[in-house]
BAMI-75534 format. One record per residue (C-alpha): residue number from 1; residue in three letters; x, y, z. Coordinates in steps of 0.1 Angstrom, whole numbers, plus 5000, padded with zeros to 4 digits. Layout:
N
R_NUM_ALA_X_Y_Z;
...
END
This chain:
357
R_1_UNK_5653_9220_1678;
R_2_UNK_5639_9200_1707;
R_3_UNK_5643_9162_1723;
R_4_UNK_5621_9138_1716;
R_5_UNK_5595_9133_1736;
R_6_UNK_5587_9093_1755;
R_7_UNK_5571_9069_1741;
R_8_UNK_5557_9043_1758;
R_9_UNK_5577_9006_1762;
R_10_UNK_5565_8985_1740;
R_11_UNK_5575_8943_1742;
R_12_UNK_5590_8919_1713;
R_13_UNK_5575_8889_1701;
R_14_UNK_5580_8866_1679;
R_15_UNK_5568_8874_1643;
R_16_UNK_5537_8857_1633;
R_17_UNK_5547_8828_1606;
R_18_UNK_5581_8826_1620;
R_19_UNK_5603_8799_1631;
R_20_UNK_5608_8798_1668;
R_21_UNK_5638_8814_1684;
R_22_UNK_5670_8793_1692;
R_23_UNK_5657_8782_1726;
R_24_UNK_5632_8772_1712;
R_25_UNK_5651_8745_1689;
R_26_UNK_5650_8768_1661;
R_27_UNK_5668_8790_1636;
R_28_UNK_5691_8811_1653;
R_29_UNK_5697_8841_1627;
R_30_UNK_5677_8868_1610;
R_31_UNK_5692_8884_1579;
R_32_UNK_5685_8918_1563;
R_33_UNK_5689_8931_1529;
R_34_UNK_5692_8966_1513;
R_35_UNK_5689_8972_1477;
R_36_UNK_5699_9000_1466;
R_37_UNK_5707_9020_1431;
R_38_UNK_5745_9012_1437;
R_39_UNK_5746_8983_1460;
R_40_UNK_5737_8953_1481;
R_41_UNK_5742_8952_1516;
R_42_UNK_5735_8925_1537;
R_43_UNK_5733_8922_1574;
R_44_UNK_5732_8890_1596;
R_45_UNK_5723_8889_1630;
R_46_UNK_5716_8866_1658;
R_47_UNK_5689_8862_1685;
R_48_UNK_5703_8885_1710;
R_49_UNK_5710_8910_1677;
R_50_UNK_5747_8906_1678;
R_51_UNK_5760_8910_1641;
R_52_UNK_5774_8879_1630;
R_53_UNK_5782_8892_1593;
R_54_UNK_5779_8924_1571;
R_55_UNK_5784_8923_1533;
R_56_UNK_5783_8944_1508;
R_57_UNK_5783_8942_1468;
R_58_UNK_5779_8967_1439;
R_59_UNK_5742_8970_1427;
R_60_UNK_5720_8941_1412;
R_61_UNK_5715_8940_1378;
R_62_UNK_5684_8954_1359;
R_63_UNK_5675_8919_1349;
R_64_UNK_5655_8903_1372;
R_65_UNK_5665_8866_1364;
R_66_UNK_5704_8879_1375;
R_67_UNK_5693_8902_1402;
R_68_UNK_5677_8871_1416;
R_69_UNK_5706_8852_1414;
R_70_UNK_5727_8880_1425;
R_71_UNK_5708_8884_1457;
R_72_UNK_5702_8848_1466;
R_73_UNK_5741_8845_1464;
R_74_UNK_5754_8879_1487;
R_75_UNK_5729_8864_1511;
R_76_UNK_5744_8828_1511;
R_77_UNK_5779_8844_1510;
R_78_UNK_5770_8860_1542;
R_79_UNK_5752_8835_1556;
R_80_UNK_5787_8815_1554;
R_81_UNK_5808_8842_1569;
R_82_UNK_5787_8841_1598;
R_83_UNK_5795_8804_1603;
R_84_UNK_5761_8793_1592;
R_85_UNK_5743_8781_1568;
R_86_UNK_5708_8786_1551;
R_87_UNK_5691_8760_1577;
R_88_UNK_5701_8784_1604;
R_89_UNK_5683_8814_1590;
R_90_UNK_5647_8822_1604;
R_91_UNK_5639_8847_1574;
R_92_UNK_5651_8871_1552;
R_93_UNK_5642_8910_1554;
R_94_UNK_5644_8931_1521;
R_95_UNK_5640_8964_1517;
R_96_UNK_5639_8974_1480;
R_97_UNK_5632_9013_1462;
R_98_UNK_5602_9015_1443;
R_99_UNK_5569_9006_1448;
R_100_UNK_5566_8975_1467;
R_101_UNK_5532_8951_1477;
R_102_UNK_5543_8943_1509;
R_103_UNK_5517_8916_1517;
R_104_UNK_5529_8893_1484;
R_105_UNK_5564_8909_1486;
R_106_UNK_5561_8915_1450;
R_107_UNK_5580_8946_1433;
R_108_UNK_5559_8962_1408;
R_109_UNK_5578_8988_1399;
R_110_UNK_5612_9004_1409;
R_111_UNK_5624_9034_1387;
R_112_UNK_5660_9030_1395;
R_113_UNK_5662_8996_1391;
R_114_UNK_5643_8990_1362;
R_115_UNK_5627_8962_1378;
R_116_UNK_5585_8958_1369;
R_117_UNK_5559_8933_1383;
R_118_UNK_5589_8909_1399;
R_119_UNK_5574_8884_1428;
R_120_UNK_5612_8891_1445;
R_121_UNK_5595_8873_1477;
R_122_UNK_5584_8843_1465;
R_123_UNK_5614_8836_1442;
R_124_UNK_5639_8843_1469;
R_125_UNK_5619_8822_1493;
R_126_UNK_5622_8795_1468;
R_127_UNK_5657_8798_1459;
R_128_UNK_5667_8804_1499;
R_129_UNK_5643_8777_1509;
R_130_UNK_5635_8806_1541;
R_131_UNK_5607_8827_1541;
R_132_UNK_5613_8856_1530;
R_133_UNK_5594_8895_1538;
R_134_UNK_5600_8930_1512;
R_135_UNK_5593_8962_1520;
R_136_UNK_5603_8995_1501;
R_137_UNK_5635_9001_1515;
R_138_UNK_5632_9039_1533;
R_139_UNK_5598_9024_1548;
R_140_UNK_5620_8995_1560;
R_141_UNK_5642_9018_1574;
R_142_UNK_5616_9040_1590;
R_143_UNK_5605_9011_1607;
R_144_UNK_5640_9002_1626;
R_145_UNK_5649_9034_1634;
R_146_UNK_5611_9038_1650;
R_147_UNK_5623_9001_1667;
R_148_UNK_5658_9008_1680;
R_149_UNK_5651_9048_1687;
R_150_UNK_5690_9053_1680;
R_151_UNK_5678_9090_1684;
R_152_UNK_5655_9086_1716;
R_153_UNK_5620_9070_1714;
R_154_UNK_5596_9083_1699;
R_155_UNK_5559_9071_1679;
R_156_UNK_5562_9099_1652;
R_157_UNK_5591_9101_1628;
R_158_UNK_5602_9104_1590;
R_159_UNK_5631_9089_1576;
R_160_UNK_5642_9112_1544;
R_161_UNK_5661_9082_1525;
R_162_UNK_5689_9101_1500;
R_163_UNK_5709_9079_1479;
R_164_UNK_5708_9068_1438;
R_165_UNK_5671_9081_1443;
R_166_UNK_5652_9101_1468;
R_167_UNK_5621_9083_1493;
R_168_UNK_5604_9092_1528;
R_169_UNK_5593_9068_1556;
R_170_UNK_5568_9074_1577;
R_171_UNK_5558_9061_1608;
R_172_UNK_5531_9081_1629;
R_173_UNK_5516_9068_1662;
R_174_UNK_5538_9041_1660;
R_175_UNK_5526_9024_1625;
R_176_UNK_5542_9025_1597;
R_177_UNK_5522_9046_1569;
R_178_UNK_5523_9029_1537;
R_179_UNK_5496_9049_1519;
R_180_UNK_5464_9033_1498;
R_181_UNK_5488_9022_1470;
R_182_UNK_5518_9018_1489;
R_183_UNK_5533_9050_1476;
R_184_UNK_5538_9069_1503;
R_185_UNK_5566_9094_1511;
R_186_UNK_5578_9090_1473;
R_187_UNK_5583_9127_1472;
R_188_UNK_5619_9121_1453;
R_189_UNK_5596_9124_1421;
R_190_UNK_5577_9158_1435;
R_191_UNK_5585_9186_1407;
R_192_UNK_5604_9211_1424;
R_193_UNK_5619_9228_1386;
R_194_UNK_5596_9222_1360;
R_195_UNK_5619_9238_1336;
R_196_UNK_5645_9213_1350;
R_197_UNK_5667_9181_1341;
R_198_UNK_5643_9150_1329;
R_199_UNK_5640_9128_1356;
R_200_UNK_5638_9087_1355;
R_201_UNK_5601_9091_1358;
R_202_UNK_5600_9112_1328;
R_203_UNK_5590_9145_1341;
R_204_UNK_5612_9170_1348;
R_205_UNK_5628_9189_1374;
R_206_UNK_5616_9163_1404;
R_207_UNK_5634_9166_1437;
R_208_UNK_5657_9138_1428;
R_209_UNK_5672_9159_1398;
R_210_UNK_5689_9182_1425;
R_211_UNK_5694_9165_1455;
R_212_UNK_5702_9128_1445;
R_213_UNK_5733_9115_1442;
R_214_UNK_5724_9114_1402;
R_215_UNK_5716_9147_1402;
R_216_UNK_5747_9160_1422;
R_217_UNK_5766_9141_1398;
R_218_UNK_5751_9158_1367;
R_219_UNK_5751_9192_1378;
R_220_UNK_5790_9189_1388;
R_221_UNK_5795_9178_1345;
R_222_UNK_5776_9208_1339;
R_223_UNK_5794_9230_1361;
R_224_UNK_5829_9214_1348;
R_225_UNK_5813_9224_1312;
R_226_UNK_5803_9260_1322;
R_227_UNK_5837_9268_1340;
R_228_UNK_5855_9258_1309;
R_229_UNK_5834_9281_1288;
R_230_UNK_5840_9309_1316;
R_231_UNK_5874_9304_1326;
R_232_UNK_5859_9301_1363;
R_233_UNK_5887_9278_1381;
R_234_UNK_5868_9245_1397;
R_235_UNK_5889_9213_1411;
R_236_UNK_5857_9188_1396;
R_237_UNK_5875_9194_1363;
R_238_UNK_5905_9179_1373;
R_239_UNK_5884_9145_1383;
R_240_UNK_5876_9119_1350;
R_241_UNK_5835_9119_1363;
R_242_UNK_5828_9134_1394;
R_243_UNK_5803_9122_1423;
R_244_UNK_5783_9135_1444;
R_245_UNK_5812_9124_1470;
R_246_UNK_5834_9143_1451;
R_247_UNK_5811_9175_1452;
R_248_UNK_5809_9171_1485;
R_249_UNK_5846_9170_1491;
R_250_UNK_5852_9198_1466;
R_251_UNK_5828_9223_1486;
R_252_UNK_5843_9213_1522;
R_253_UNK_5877_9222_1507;
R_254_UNK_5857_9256_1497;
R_255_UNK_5856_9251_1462;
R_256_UNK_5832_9280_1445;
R_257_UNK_5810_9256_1418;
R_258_UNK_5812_9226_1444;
R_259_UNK_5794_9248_1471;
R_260_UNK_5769_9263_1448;
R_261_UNK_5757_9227_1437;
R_262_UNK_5759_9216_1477;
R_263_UNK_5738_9245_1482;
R_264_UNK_5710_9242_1459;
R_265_UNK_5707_9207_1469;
R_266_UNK_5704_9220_1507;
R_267_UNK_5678_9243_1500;
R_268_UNK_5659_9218_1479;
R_269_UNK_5665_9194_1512;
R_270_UNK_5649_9219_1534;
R_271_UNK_5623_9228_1517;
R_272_UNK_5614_9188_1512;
R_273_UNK_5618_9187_1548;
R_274_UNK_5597_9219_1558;
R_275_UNK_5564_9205_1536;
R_276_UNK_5569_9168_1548;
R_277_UNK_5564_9182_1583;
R_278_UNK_5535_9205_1571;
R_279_UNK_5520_9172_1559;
R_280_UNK_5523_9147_1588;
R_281_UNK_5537_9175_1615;
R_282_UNK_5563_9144_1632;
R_283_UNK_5586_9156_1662;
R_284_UNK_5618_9134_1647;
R_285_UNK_5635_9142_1605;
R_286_UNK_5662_9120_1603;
R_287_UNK_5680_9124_1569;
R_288_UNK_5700_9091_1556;
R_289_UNK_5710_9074_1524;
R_290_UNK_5747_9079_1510;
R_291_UNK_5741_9116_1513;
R_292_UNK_5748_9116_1550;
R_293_UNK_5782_9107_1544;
R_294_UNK_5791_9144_1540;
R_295_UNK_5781_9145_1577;
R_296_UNK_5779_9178_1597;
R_297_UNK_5783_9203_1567;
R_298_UNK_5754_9191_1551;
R_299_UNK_5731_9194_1580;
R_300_UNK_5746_9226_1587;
R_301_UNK_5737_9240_1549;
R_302_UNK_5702_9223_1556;
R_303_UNK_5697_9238_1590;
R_304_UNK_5708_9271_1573;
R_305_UNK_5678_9261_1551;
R_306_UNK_5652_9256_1572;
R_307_UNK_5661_9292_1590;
R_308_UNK_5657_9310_1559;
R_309_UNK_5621_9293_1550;
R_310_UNK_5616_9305_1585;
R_311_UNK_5630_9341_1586;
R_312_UNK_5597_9354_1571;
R_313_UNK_5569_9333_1588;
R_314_UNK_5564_9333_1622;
R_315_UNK_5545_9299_1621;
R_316_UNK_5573_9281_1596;
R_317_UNK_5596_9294_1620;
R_318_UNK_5576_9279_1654;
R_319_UNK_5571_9248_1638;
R_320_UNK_5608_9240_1626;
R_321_UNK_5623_9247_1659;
R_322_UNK_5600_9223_1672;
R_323_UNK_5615_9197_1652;
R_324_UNK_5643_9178_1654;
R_325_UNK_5666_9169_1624;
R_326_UNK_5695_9149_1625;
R_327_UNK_5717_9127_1604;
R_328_UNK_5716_9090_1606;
R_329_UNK_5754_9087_1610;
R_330_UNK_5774_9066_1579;
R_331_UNK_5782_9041_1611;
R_332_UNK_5744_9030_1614;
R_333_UNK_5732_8998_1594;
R_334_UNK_5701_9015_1591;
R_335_UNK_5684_8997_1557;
R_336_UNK_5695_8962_1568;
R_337_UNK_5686_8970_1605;
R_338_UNK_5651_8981_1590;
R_339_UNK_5649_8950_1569;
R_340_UNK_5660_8928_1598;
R_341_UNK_5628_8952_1621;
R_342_UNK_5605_8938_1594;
R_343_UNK_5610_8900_1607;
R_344_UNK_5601_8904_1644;
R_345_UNK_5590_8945_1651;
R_346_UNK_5574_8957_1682;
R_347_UNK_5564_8986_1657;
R_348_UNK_5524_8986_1655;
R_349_UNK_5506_8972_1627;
R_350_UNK_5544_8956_1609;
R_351_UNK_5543_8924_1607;
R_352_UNK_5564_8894_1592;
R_353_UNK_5547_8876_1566;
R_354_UNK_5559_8842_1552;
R_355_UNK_5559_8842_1516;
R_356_UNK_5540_8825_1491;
R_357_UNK_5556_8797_1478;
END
């Protein structure tokens, strides 16, 4: 794997449509969400990006009238832990899964949510009274970690988002790549099985069936079920309804199903990772969501991966060592930080957009 390569210093200004910083008499605080399949976190930070309050709340409903309401309240609940109050905010940043019109901030479709054709931005805005900007949530997170280069700087990168479901980011030359529809990097719903589990989308065997935390999850029920039928010993049985955290734990204390199911979803990881770079060849994977959590294992079963796609080809092999794949680190607030990115980044051709009342 190699560094990074430089990318040229690029300067901040204020977001188009947005209040003026706190010198200038202004708002003083930016706020970022991140929905997710299981949760709500919140980030709020200040004009020199110190954080001034985190928060964090189990997932928003499937009804949008509740979700709303759900959302609009974590927000004012952090908004108050930080001292403040809604007057002080400059805008909100959301970064949400699914398919997302980012100029309307409108969500018109998110699989794991349930959510269809919900104007999240404008209603927000109107309940917040603060303008507020949505972006799919990995793309918002592409976006930060192209802004804050936690990993060195560098213009071409893909953020492989793993959590309740499975997304890519993709910035290249600096801009984020959204794709004619908005769709792309949604490779969580590329068939790897055909004969496999049905997924959300309602085809079967997609890349979120074995990798995602869902997925995970299912296979270790399975593998409770076949290890009862086969006498095979596995410490999942002894848990009520084992997560993938609880997969992951099993297989780092060298349990034999565990590490099977960490495996497959390594291999599937890989070979996700190994086409993504085949399709926009970026110099940076970094691989986040809940999944990173199991840390250094996992990229070690991925790296282990990636060498055996490359045992047998010369050119997979060349162009995998010239990549560099990391983990974004379970310390790094990096969907809120990519929300927050949205209101004010230096990343080319992302910009804040006040919404539509």
């Amino acid at each position: 794997m190699t560094t990074p390569t430089t990318a040229s210093p690029t300067t901040t200004a204020p977001a188009p449509g947005l209040p003026e910083p706190a010198d200038g008499g202004g708002p003083t605080l930016r706020v970022g969400v991140d929905i997710g399949g299981s949760k709500i976190a919140v980030l709020v930070v200040d004009t020199a990006d110190r954080v001034r309050a985190r928060r964090h709340v189990p997932a928003a409903s499937s009804e949008p009238e509740v979700a709303i309401a759900q959302i609009a309240a974590v927000i004012r609940d952090a908004v108050h832990e930080a001292e403040a109050t809604m007057a002080d905010v400059a805008a909100v940043g959301l970064g949400v899964p699914g398919r997302v019109d980012s100029a309307s901030g409108d969500v018109t479709f998110a699989v794991n949510l349930g959510w269809q054709h919900l104007p999240l931005g404008r209603r927000l805005s109107a309940a917040l009274g603060v303008p507020c900007v949505v972006e799919n949530d990995v793309r918002a997170a592409a976006v930060g970690l192209h802004r804050e280069a936690p990993f060195g700087p560098t213009d071409d990168i893909l953020y492989l988002g793993i959590g309740t479901g499975i997304s890519a980011g993709v910035v290249l030359d600096g801009r984020l790549h959204r794709g004619v529809r908005g769709l792309a990097g949604e490779i969580g719903h590329v068939v790897l099985d055909p004969d496999g589990a049905p997924c959300a989308c309602g085809l079967h065997g997609c890349f979120e069936t074995i990798a995602a935390g869902a997925g995970i999850a299912r296979a270790a029920r399975e593998a409770v079920a076949g290890a009862a039928a086969s006498g095979e010993p596995t410490t999942l049985a002894t848990i009520a309804d084992p997560t993938a955290a609880d997969v992951f734990a099993a297989a780092a204390a060298g349990d034999l199903a565990a590490g099977r199911i960490v495996d497959r979803a390594a291999a599937a990881i890989a070979r996700m990772v190994h086409e993504l770079v085949l399709a926009y060849d970026v110099e940076l994977v970094v691989i986040g969501g809940g999944i990173s959590r199991a840390g250094e294992p996992l990229l070690e079963r991925v790296q282990a991966g990636l060498d055996r796609i490359g045992a047998p080809s010369p050119f997979a092999a060349e162009l995998l060592a010239e990549t560099d794949v990391r983990l974004v680190g379970s310390d790094h607030d990096v969907g809120t930080r990519g929300a927050i990115a949205l209101l004010g980044s230096d990343t080319k051709g992302v910009v804040a957009r006040e919404a539509v009342g």
